[in-house]
C-alpha positions, 0 to 999 in steps of 0.5 A: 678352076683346074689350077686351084684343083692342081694345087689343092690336090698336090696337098692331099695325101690321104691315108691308106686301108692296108688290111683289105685284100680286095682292091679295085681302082677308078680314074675321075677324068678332067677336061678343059672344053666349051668354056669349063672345066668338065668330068667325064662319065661313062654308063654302063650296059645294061646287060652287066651283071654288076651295076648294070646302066648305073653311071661310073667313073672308068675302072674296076678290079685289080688283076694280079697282073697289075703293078699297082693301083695307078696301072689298074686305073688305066688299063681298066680306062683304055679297055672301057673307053679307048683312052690310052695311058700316055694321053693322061696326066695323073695330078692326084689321087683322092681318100680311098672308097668302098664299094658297095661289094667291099672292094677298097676302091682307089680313085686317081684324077687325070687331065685328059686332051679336050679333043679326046673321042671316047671308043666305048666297050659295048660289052662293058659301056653303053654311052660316055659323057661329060659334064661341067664340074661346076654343075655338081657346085648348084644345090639345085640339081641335087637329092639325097636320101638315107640308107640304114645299116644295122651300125650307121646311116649314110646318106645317098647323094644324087645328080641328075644331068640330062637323064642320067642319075649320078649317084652313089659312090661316084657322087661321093667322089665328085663332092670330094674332088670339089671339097679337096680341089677347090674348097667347096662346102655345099649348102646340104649335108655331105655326111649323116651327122650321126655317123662316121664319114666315108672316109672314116669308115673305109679307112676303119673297114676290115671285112665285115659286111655291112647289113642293111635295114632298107633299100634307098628310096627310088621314086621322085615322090619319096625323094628327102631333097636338100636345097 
């Protein structure tokens, strides 16, 4: 699997935003253990302002310091989990993402050691996990519901693994990693068939603010399950 993941990403080259000035980068950790090929996860405290115990890849906000997107990447990695830039091998980069408060969010892939312990900022990180890639590839364990703009509809896609909800734009880019890695189409809708694909709508993305009609769904009996 991480070999086919190597070459299908070694083909990628997306297409870059280059009218927004709000930049944030994230890194999708891959580590060969127990048999599989994992990611690794991270949940944030509780008591962030920003997102706070929603699960995420590691990253966040460019500084001005930054020499670039890549750098940012690792260094918000080392400061939330201890992992140290030399201990990655960077073997791509997936499409550009926007966040939900409009930051043109770069996300890079990188092979970790399996041997690897996490050292979690309490400030920033409340656990870090890691989970089989080949779990996002079962329909079984997944959700999705809709979420209005005043110009489109996204749909919203959720994983749950041992309590943890993995949703959003981390899901997005989990589906992505295994369309562009290895293939992979899912036996649900990965886009809203009305509207233009995340893809689309990032690399479009100016600055306005999207408008929303309603708020996703959050209880089980509202879920719109795709199987």
């Amino acid at each position: 699997m991480l070999n086919e993941i190597m070459r299908g990403l070694a083909d990628h080259q997306p297409l870059k935003n280059t009218q927004m000035r709000k930049h944030a980068s994230v890194l999708i950790p891959l580590l060969e253990c127990e048999g599989g090929l994992h990611v690794m996860l991270t949940q944030r405290s509780r008591e962030m302002r920003s997102h706070p115990g929603q699960v995420s890849f590691p990253g966040g906000k460019q500084d001005i310091d930054d020499a670039d997107s890549l750098h940012t990447a690792l260094r918000e990695t080392q400061e939330e989990i201890g992992l140290h830039p030399e201990k990655v091998e960077i073997i791509g980069s997936l499409d550009q993402i926007l966040s939900l408060h409009y930051y043109l969010v770069t996300p890079f892939v990188g092979l970790i050691q399996d041997d690897f312990v996490a050292v979690p900022n309490s400030d920033e990180i409340e656990s870090v996990f890691k989970v089989p890639l080949a779990f996002f590839m079962k329909s079984d364990n997944h959700w999705s519901e809709e979420k209005k703009t005043t110009s489109s509809i996204m749909l919203v896609h959720h994983f749950e693994y041992q309590g943890f909800d993995i949703w959003g734009l981390t899901a997005k880019l989990i589906l992505r990693l295994l369309e562009v890695g290895l293939g992979h189409v899912p036996d649900f809708p990965v886009h809203h068939p009305d509207s233009p694909t995340w893809m689309e709508r990032t690399l479009e993305y100016c600055g306005e603010e999207l408008v929303f009609e309603s708020e996703p769904l959050s209880h089980p009996e509202q879920r719109k399950v795709h199987r």
